[in-house]
Backbone as ProteinMPNN parsed JSONL, in Angstrom:
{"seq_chain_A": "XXXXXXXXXXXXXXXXXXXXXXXXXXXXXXXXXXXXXXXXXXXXXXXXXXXXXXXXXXXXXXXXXXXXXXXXXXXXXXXXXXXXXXXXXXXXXXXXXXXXXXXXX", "coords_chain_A": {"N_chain_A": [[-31.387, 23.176, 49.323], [-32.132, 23.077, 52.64], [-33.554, 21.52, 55.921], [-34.641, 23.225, 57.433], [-36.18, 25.025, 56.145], [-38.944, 23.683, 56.269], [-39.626, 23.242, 58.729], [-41.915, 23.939, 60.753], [-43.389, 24.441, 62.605], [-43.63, 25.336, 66.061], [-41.816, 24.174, 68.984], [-41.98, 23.154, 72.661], [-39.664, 22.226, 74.614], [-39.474, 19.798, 77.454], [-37.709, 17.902, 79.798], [-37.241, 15.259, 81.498], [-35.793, 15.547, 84.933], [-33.826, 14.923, 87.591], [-35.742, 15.71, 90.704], [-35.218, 17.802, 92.799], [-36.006, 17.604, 95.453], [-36.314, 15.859, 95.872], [-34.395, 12.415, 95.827], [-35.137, 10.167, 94.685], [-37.128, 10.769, 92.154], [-38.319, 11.692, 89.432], [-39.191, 14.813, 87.699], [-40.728, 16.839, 85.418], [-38.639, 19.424, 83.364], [-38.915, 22.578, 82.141], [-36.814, 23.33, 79.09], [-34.352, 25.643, 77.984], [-35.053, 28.246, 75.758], [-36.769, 27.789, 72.547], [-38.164, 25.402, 70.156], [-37.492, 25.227, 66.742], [-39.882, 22.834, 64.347], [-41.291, 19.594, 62.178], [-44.282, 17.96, 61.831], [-46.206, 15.259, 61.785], [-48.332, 13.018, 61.284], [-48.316, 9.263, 61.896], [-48.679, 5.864, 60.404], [-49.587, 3.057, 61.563], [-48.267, 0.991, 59.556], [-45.874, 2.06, 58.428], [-44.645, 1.957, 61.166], [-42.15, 2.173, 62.264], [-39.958, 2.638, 63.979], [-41.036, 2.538, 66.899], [-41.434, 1.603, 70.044], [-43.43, -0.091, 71.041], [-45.677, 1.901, 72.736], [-48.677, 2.348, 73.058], [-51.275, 4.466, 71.519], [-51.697, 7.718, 69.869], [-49.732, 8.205, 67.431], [-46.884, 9.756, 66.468], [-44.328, 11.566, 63.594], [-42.212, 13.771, 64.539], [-39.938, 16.134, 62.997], [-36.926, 17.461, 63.236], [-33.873, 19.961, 63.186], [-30.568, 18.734, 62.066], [-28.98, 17.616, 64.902], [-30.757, 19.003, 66.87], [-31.442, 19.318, 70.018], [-32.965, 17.006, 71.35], [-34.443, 14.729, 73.063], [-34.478, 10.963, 74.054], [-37.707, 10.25, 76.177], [-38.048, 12.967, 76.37], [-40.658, 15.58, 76.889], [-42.395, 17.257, 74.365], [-44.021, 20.39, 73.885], [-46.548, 21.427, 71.543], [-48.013, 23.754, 69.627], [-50.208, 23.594, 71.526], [-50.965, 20.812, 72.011], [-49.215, 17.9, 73.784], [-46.614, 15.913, 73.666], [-45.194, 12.439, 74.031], [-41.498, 11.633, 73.738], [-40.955, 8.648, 72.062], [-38.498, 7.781, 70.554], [-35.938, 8.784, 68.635], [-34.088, 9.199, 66.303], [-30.928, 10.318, 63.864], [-31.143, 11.106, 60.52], [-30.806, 11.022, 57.2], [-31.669, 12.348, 54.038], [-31.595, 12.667, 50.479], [-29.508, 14.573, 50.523], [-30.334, 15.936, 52.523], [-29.885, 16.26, 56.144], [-31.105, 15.441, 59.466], [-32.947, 14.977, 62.4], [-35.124, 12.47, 63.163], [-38.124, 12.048, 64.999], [-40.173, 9.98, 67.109], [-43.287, 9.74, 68.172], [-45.835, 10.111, 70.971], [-48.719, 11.045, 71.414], [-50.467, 12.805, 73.903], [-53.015, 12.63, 76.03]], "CA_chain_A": [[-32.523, 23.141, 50.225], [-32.193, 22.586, 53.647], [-34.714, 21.116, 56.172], [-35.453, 24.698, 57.933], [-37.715, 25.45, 55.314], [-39.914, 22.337, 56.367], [-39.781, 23.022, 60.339], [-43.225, 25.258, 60.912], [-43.825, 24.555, 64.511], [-42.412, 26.444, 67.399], [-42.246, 23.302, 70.058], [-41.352, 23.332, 73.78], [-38.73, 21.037, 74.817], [-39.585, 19.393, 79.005], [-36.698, 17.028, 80.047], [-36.611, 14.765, 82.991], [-34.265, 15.735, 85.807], [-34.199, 15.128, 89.282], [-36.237, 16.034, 91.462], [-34.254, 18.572, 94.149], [-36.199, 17.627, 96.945], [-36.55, 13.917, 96.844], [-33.418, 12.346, 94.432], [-35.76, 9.232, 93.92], [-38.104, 11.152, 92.198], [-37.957, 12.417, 88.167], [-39.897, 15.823, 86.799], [-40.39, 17.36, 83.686], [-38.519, 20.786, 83.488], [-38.948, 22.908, 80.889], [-35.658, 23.855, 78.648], [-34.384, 26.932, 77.624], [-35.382, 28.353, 74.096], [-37.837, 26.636, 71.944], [-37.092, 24.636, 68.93], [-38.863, 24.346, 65.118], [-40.199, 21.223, 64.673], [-42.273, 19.559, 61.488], [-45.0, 17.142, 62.535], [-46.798, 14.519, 60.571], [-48.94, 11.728, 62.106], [-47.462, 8.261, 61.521], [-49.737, 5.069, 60.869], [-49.213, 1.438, 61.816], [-47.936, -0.137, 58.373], [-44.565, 2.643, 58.749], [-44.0, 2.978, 62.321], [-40.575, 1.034, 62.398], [-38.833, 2.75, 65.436], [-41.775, 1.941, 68.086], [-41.656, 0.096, 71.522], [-44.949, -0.829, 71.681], [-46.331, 2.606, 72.93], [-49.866, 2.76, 72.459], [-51.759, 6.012, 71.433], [-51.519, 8.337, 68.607], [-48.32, 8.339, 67.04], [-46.58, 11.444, 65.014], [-43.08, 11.476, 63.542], [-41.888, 14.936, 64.745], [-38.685, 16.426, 62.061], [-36.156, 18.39, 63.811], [-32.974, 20.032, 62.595], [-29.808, 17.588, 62.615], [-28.142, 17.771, 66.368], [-31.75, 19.336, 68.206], [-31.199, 18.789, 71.543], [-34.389, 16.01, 72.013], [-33.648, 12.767, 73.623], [-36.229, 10.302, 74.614], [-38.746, 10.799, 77.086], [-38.224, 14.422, 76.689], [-42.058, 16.044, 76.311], [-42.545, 18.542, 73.153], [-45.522, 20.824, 73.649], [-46.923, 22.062, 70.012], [-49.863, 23.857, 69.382], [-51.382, 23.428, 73.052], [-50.811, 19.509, 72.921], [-48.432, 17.781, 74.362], [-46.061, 14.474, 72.763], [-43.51, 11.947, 74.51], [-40.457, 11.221, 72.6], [-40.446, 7.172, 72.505], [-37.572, 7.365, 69.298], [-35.444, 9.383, 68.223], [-32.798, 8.543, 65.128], [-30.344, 11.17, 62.872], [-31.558, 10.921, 59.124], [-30.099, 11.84, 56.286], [-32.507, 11.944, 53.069], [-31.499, 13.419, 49.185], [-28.877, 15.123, 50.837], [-30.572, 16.422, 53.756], [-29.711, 15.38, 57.435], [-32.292, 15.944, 60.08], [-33.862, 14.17, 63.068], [-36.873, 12.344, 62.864], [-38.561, 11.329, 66.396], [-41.45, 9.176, 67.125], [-43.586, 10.438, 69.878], [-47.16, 9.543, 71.073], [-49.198, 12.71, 71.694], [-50.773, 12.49, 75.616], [-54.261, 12.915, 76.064]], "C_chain_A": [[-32.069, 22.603, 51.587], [-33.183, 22.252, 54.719], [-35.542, 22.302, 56.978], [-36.691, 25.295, 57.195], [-39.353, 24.786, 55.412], [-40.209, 22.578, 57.905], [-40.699, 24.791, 60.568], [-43.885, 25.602, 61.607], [-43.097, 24.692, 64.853], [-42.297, 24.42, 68.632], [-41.395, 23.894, 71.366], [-41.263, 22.494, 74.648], [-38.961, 20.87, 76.854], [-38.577, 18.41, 78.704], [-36.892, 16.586, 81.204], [-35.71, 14.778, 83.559], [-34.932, 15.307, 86.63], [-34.587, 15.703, 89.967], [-35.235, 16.79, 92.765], [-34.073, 17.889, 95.86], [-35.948, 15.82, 97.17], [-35.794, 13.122, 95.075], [-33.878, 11.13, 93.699], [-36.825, 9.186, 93.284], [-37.233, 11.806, 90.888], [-38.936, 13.597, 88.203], [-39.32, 16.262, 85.726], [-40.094, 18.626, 84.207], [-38.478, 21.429, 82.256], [-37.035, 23.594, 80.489], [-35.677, 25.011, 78.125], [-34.577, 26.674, 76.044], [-37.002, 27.484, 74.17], [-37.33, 25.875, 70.554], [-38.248, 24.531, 67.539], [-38.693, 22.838, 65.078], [-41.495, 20.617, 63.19], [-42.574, 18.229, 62.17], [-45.769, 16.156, 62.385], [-47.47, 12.874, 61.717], [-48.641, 10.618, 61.158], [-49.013, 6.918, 61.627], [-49.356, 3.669, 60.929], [-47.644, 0.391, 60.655], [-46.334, 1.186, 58.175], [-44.689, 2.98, 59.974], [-43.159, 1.86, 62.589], [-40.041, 1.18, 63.455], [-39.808, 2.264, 66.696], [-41.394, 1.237, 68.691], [-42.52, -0.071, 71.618], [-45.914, -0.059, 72.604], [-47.602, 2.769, 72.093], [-50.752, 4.001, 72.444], [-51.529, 6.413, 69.917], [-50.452, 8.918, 68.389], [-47.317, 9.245, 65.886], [-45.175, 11.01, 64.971], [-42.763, 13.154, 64.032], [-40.185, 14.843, 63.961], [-37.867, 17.894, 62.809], [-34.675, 18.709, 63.15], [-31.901, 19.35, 63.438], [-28.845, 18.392, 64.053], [-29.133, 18.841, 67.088], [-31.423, 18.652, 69.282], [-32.501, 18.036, 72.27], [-33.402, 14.876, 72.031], [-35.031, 12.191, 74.06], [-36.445, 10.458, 76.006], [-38.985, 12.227, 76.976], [-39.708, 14.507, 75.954], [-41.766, 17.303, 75.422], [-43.926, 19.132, 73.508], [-45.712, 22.085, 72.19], [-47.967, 22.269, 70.298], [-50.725, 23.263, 70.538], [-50.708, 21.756, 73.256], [-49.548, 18.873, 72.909], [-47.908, 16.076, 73.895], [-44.878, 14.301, 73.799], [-43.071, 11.284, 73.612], [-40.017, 10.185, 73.254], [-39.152, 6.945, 71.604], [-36.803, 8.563, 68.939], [-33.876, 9.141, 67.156], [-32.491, 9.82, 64.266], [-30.798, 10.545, 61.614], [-31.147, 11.226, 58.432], [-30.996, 11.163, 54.798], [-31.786, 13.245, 51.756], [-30.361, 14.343, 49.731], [-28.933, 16.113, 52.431], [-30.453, 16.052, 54.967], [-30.833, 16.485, 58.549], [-32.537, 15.051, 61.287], [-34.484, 14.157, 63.191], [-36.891, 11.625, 64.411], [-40.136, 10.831, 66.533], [-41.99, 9.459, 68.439], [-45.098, 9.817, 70.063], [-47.653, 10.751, 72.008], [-50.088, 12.37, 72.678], [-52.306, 13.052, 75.152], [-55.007, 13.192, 75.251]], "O_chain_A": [[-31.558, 21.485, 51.521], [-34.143, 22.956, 54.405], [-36.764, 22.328, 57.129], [-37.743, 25.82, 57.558], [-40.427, 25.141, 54.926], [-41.206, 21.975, 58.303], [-40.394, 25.983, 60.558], [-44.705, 26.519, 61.647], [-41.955, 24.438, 64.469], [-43.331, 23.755, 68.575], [-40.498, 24.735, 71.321], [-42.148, 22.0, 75.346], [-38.595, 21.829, 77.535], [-38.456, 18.011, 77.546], [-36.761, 17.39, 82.127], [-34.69, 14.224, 83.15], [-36.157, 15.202, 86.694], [-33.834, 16.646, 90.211], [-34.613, 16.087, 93.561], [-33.228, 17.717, 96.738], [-35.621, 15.019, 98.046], [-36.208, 13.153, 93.916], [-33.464, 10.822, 92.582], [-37.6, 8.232, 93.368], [-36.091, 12.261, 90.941], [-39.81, 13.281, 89.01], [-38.199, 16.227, 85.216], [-40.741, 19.135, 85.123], [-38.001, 20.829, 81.293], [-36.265, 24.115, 81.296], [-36.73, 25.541, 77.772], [-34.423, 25.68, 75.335], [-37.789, 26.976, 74.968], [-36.184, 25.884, 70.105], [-39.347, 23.991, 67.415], [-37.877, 22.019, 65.501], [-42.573, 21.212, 63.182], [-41.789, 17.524, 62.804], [-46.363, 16.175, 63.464], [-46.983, 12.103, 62.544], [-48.652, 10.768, 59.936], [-49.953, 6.921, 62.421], [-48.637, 3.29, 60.004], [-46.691, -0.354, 60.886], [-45.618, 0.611, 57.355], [-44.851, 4.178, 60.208], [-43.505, 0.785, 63.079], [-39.592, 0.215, 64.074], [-39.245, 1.549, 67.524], [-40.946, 0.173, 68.266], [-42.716, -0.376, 72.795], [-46.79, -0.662, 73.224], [-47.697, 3.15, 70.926], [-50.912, 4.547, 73.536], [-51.252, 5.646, 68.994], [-50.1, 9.96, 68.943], [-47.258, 9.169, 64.659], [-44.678, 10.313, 65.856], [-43.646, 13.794, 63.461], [-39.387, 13.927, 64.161], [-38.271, 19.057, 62.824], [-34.186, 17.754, 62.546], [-31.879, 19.22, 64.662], [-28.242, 19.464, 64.054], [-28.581, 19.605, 67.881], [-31.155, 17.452, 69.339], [-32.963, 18.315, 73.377], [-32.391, 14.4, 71.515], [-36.139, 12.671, 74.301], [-35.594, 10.734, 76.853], [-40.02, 12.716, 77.431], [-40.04, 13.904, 74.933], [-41.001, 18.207, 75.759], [-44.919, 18.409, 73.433], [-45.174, 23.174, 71.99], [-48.794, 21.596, 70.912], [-51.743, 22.584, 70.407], [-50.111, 21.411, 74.276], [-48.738, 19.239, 72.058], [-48.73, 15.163, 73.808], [-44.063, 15.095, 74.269], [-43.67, 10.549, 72.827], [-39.291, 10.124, 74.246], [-38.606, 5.867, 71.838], [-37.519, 9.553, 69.088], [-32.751, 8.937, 67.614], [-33.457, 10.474, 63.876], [-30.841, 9.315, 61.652], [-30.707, 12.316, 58.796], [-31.036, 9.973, 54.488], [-31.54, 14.417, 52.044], [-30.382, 15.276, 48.928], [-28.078, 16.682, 53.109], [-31.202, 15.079, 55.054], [-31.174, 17.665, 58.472], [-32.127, 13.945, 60.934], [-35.149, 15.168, 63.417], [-36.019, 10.903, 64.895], [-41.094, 11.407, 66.018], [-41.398, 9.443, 69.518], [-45.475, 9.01, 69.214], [-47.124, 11.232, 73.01], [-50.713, 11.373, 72.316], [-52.597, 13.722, 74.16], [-56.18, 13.427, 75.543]]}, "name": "protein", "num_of_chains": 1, "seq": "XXXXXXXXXXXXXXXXXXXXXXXXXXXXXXXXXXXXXXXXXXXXXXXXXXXXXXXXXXXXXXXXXXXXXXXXXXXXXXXXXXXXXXXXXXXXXXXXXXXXXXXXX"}
């Protein structure tokens, strides 16, 4: 089994770069592709990786070496998550990354 079978959302990966015009200045750009992604809302009594972002908090499951890093925004299914966590996993034999995000608005 591998974790592809488990990743059932399309997501779409924004990254902060620099701004062109003004270099003291970040935006979100969107990345090429899109990426599967499974999605599971997380509740207080397991959310271990947190900084102390408040909001509604999902683990998002990506296959091992997705190209997410934190801050990068995921947009699923219309709404839109920043990635406060992100850690490699390895469960029953499976390796994967799990990321902790807090879904915007």
């Amino acid at each position: 089994m591998t974790i592809s079978s488990f990743l059932t959302k399309t997501a779409t990966v924004k990254r902060l770069t620099a701004d062109p015009t003004n270099t003291k200045k970040r935006t979100y750009q969107t990345q090429a592709g899109t990426l599967s992604v499974a999605l599971q809302p997380v509740d207080a009594s397991t959310d271990t990786m947190g900084a102390g972002i408040s909001g509604k908090r999902y683990a998002i499951y990506a296959a091992s070496g997705a190209n997410i890093k934190q801050t990068d925004q995921l947009t699923i299914d219309g709404d839109v998550y920043l990635i406060d966590e992100i850690q490699a996993w390895s469960q029953g034999g499976i390796t994967y990354m799990k990321a902790i995000a807090v879904r915007k608005g």
